[in-house]
ROLO-571932 format. One line per field, with one value per residue (C-alpha): residue number from 1; residue in three letters; x, y, z. Coordinates in steps of 0.1 Angstrom, whole numbers, plus 2048, in hexadecimal, padded with zeros to 3 digits. Last residue first. Example, Ala and Ser with C-alpha at 12.3 -4.5 7.8 and 13.67 -1.06 7.14 Angstrom:
num c(2|1) $
residu c(SER|ALA) $
east c(889|87B) $
north c(7F5|7D3) $
up c(847|84E) $
***
This chain:
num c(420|419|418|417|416|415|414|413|412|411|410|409|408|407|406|405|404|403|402|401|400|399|398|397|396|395|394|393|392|391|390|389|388|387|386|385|384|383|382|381|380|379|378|377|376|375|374|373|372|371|370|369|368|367|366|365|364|363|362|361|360|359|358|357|356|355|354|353|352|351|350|349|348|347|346|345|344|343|342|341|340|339|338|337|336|335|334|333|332|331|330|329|328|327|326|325|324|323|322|321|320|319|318|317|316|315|314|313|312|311|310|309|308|307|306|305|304|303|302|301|300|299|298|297|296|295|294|293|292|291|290|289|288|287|286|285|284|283|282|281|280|279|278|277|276|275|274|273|272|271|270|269|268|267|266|265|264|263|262|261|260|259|258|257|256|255|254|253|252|251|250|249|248|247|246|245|244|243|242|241|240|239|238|237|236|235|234|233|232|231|230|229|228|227|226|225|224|223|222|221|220|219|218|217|216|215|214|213|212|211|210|209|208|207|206|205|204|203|202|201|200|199|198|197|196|195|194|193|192|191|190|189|188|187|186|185|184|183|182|181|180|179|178|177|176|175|174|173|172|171|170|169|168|167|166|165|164|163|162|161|160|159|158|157|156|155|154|153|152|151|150|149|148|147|146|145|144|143|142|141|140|139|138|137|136|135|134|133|132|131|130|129|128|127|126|125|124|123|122|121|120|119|118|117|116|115|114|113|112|111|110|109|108|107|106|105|104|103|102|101|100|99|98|97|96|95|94|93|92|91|90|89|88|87|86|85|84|83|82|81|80|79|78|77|76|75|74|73|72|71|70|69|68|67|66|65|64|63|62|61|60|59|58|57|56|55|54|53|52|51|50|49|48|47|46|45|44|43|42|41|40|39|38|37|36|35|34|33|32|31|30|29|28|27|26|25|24|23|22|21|20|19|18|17|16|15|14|13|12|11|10|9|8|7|6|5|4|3|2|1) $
residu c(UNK|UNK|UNK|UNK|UNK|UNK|UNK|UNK|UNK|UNK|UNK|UNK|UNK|UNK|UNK|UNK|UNK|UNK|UNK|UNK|UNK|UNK|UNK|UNK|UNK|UNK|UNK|UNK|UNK|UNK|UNK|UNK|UNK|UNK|UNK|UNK|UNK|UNK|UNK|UNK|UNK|UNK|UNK|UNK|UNK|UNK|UNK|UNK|UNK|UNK|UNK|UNK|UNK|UNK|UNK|UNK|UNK|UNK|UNK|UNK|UNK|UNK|UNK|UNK|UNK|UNK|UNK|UNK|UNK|UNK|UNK|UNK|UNK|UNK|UNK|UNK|UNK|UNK|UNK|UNK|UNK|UNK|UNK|UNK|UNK|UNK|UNK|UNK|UNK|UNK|UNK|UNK|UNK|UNK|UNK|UNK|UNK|UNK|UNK|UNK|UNK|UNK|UNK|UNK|UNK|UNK|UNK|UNK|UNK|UNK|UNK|UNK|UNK|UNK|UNK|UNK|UNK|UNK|UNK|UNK|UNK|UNK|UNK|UNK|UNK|UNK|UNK|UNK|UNK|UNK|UNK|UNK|UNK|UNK|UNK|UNK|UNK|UNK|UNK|UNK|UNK|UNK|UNK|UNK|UNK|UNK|UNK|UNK|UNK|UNK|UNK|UNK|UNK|UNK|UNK|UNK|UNK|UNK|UNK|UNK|UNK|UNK|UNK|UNK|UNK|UNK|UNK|UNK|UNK|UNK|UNK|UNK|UNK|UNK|UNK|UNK|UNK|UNK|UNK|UNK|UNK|UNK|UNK|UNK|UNK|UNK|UNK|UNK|UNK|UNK|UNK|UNK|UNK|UNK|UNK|UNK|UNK|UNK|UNK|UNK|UNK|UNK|UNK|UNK|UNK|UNK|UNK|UNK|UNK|UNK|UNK|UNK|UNK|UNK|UNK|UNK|UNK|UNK|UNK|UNK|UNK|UNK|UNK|UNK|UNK|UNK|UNK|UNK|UNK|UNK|UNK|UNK|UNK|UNK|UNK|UNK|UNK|UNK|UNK|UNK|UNK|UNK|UNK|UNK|UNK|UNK|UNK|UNK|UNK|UNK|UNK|UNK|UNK|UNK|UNK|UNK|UNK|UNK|UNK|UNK|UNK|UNK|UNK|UNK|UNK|UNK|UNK|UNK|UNK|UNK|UNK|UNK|UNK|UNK|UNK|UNK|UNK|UNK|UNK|UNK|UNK|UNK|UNK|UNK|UNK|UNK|UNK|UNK|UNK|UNK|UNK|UNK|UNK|UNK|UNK|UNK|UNK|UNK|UNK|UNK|UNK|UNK|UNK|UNK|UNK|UNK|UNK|UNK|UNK|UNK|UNK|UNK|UNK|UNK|UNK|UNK|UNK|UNK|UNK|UNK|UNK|UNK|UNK|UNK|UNK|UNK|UNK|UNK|UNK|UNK|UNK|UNK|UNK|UNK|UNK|UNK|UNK|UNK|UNK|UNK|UNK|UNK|UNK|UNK|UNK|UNK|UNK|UNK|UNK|UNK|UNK|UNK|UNK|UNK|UNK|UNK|UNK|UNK|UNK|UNK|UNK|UNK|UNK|UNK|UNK|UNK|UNK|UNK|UNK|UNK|UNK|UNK|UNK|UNK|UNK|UNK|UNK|UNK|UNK|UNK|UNK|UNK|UNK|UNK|UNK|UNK|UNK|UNK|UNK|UNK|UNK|UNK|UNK|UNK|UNK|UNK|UNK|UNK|UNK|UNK|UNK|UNK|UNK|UNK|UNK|UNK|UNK|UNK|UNK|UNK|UNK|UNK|UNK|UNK|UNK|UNK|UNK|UNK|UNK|UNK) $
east c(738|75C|76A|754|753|72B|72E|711|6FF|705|6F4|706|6FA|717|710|707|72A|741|72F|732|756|760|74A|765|782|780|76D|78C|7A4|7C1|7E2|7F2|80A|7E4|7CA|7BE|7A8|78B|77E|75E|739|72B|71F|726|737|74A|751|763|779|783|78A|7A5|7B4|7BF|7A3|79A|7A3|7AB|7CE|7D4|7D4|7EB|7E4|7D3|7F2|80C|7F8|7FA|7DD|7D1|7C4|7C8|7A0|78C|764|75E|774|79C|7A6|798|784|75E|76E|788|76A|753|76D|772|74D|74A|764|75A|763|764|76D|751|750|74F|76F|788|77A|77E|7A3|7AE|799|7AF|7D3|7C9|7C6|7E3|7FA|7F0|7F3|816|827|81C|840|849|85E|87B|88C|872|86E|852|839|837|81F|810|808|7F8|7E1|7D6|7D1|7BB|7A6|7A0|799|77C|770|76A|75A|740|73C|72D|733|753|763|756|768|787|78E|782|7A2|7B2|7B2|7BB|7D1|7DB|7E5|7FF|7F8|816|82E|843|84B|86A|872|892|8AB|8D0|8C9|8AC|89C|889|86A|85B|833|836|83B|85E|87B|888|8AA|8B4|8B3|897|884|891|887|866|85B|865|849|831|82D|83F|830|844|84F|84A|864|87B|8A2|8A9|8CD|8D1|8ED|8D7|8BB|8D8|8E9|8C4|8B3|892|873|852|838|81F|80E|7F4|7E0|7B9|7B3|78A|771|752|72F|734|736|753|756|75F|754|752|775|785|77C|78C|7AD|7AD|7AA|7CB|7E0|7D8|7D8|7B3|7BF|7CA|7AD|78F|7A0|7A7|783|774|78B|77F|757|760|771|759|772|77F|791|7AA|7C3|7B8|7BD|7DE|7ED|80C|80B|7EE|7E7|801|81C|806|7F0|7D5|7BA|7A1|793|76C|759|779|781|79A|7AA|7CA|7CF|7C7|7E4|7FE|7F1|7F7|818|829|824|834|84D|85B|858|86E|886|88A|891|8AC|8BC|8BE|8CE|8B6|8BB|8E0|8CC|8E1|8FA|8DB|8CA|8DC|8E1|8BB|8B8|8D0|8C1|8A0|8A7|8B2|8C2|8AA|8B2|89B|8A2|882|886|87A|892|8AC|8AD|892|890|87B|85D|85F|876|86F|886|88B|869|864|880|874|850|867|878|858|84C|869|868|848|843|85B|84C|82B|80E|7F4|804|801|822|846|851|84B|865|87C|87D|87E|89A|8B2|8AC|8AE|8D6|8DF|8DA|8EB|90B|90C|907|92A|916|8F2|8EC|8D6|8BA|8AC|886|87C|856|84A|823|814|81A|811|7ED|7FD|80D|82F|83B|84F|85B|83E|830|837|82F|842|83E|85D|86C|884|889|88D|8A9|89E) $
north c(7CC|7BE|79B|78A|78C|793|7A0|79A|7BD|7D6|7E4|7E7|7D8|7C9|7A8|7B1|7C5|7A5|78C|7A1|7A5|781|779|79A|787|766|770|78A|76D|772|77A|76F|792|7A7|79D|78A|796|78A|7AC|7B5|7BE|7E0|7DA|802|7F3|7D9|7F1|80A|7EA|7ED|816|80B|7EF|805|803|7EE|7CA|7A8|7B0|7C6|7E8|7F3|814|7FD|7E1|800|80B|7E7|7CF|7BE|79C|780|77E|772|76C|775|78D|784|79E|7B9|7D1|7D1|7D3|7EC|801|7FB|80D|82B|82F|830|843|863|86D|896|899|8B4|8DB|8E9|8FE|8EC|8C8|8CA|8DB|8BA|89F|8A8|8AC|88A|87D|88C|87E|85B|85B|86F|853|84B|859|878|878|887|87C|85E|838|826|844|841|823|834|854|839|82B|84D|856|838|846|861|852|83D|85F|86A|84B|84A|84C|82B|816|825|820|800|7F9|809|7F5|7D5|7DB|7E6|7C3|7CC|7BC|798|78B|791|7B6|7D3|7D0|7E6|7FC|80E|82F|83E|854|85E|859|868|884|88E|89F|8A2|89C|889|860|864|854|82E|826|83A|827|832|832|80D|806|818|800|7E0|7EA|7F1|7D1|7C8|7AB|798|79D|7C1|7C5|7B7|7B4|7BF|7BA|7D9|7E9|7EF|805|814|821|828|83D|836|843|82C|81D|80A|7E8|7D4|7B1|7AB|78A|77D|771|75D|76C|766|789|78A|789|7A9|7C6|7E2|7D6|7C9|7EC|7FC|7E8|7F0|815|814|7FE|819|80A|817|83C|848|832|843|863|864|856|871|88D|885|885|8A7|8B5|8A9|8A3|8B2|89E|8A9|88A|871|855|85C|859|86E|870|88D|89B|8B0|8C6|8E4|8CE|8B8|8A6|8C3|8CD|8D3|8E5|8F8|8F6|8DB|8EA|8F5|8D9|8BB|8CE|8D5|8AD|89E|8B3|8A3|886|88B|89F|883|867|882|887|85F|85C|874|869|847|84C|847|865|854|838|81D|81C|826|803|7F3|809|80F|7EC|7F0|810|800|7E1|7BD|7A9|78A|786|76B|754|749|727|731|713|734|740|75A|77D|785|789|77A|76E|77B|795|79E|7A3|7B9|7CF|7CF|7DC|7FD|801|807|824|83F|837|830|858|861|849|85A|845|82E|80D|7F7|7E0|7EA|7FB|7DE|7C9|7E0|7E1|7BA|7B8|7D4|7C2|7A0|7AE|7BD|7A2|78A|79E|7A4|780|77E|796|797|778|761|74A|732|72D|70B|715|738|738|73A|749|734|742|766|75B|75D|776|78F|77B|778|78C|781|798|7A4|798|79F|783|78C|778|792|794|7B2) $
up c(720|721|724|740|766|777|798|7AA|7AE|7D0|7E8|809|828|836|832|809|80A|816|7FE|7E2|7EC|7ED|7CC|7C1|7CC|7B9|799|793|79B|7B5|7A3|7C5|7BF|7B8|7A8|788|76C|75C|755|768|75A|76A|78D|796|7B0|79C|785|79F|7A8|789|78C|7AA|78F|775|755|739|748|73E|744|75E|75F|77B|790|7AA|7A4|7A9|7C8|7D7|7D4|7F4|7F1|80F|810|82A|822|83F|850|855|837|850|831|843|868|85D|84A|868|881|869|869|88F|88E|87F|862|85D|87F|891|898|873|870|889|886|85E|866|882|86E|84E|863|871|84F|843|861|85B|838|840|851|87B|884|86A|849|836|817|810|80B|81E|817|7F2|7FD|817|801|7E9|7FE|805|7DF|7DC|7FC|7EA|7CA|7DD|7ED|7CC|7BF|7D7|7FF|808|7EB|7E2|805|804|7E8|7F1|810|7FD|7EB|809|815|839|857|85A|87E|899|8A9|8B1|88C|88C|869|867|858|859|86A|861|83D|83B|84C|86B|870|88F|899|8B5|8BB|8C7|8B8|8B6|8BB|8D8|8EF|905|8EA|8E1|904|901|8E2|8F3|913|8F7|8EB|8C8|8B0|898|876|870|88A|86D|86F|893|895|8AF|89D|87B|891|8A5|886|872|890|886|881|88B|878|88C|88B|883|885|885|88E|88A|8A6|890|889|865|861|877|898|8B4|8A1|8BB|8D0|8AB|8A0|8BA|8B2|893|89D|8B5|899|87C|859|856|85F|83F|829|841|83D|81C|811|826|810|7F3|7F8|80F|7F2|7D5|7B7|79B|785|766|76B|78B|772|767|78D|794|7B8|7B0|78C|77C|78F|795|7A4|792|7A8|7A7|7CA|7CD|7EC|7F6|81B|815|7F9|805|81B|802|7E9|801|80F|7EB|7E0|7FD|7F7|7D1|7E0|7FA|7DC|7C6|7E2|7EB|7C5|7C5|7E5|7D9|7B8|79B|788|780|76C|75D|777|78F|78E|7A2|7BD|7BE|7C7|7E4|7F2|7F1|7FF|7F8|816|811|7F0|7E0|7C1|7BA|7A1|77E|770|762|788|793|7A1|77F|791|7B8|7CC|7EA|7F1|7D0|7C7|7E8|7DD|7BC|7C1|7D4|7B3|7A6|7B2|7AD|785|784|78E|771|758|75B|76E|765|762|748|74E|73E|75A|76E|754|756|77B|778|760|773|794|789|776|794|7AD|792|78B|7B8|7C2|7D5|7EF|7E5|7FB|7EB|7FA|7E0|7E0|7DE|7D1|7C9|7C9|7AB|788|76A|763|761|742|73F|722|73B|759|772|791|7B6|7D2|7F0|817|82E|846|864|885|8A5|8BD|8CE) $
***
């Protein structure tokens, strides 16, 4: 169990640089947040501030619970305002959630850990009460009692097709899932350039936090688990069973293991291709389930698998229950994974986090998800740039036009300019 650790994050500028001047981070400085703690605090105040800042389409109070997750992996990394004065990343390997909220709670006493972990828990679980009563309805409206769903601006006041809705929940809630992936390596075995292509994955398992800390395993996203290292830490104690129990946070936690080497999917071209086949509806559905595993990495209380996971098996289980088949059968989840695998031809490294498809960027009129919506529609593109790389707008949508005219979908050349 003597595992290396590395996290990914995303890099974002200090407020007033250009987004032509970020790139890569280069000599990174490793800190300790120990006899670092006036600096730590001070990056972590600055760059929160700074994301709440940025055009994002939520109220302040869901921001509030969303971001400080963006700053862990900015602080780990070196990225955003985790700088020194010459723009050198200043990286804190140690950062977490917890510690980051710490920070940030002198200031803001809402934002104790526990608060924040309940919010994120009742915003998730808002979204399946809500799917689950409506599932047999033929429309659903986004808004619950408590506004519209996670928080998002742009779902505000729709009504949507419930099957439409619901097949882009499933096919995003079970896309991440290492036993499908696999599948669709088995029925799509080389890319669209005829060549073998890596698909990596991995699980997320609950935790018992003391004997999780206690056996110096740093990141199991890092590295690749077998099944036979799994049962031991079952057997241990430190990892829990794979059922359908709820536990609770702090004494147990949420842990993501990685069970495949290799880059997963660009949910990006997830959500496109979702949108071409099923339409816009679906699309927002499968939006809504990349955020519920977003929100998912932080909560109160929590199953194994994560809640995306468990919806969309709670969807299949009542649409197989009243009208005798799966809403989404496999064969299309298998061809989404295949169509969205980052290592398909062209390959792309992009995937947008839920703050970045919430996030209007500059160069744009509209969040992210209801960009890519143009490009489907082939409505002219905002010159915008993508995710933490702050990949082009010309860049990834030639990538995607390529990826949908292989696979069959209709769709015009993407044409990037300044407006209509």
């Amino acid at each position: 169990m003597d595992r290396l650790s590395g996290k990914s994050g995303e890099r974002r500028g200090r407020p007033g640089r250009s987004d032509n001047r970020e790139r890569p981070p280069r000599g990174v400085r490793y800190l300790t947040i120990r006899g670092n703690e006036d600096l730590f605090r001070k990056l972590c105040r600055d760059d929160f501030t700074y994301l709440m800042s940025q055009r994002i389409d939520a109220p302040s109070d869901v921001l509030e619970v969303l971001l400080p997750q963006s700053v862990v992996g900015r602080a780990q990394n070196g990225h955003g305002w985790f700088t020194d004065q010459y723009g050198a990343p200043l990286a804190f390997r140690e950062a977490s959630f917890d510690r980051v909220l710490s920070q940030l709670e002198d200031t803001m006493p809402h934002l104790r850990h526990e608060m924040v972990r309940a919010k994120r828990t009742q915003l998730v679980e808002t979204v399946r009460d809500h799917v689950l009563a409506h599932i047999h309805q033929d429309v659903m409206p986004l808004d619950s009692a408590d506004g519209p769903l996670l928080g998002a601006g742009l779902l505000s006041g729709r009504v949507v097709d419930t099957a439409d809705f619901l097949r882009g929940m499933v096919l995003a809630g079970f896309m991440d899932d290492i036993e499908h992936r696999h599948l669709a390596r088995k029925l799509h075995p080389a890319d669209f350039a005829g060549d073998r292509y890596d698909l990596g994955g991995g699980e997320i398992r609950v935790v018992q936090r003391g004997l999780f800390n206690a056996s110096g395993i740093e990141d199991p996203g890092r590295v690749a688990w077998d099944d036979l290292d799994l049962q031991e830490m079952e057997r241990l104690g430190i990892l829990m069973p794979m059922d359908e129990r709820e536990w609770a946070y702090p004494h147990y936690d949420q842990v993501y293991f990685r069970r495949r080497l290799g880059e997963g999917v660009c949910d990006d071209l997830a959500l496109i291709g979702i949108g071409l086949r099923h339409g816009l509806d679906a699309m927002l559905g499968a939006f809504i389930m990349d955020g519920l595993d977003t929100y998912d990495k932080f909560l109160s209380r929590f199953t194994a698998k994560g809640s995306d996971t468990r919806l969309a098996e709670a969807i299949q289980a009542a649409w197989r229950e009243r009208h005798g088949h799966h809403l989404v059968p496999d064969e299309d989840l298998l061809g989404l994974i295949w169509f969205a695998a980052k290592n398909n031809h062209p390959r792309t490294l992009l995937s947008s986090s839920h703050r970045r498809f919430l996030q209007t960027e500059t160069g744009a009129e509209e969040p992210t998800v209801l960009h890519h919506w143009r490009f489907i529609e082939g409505k002219r593109l905002g010159p915008i740039k993508l995710g933490f790389a702050r990949m082009p707008a010309d860049e990834f949508y030639r990538a995607a036009y390529q990826r949908c005219r292989s696979a069959g979908y209709p769709v015009a050349k993407p044409e990037i300019g300044e407006g209509d």
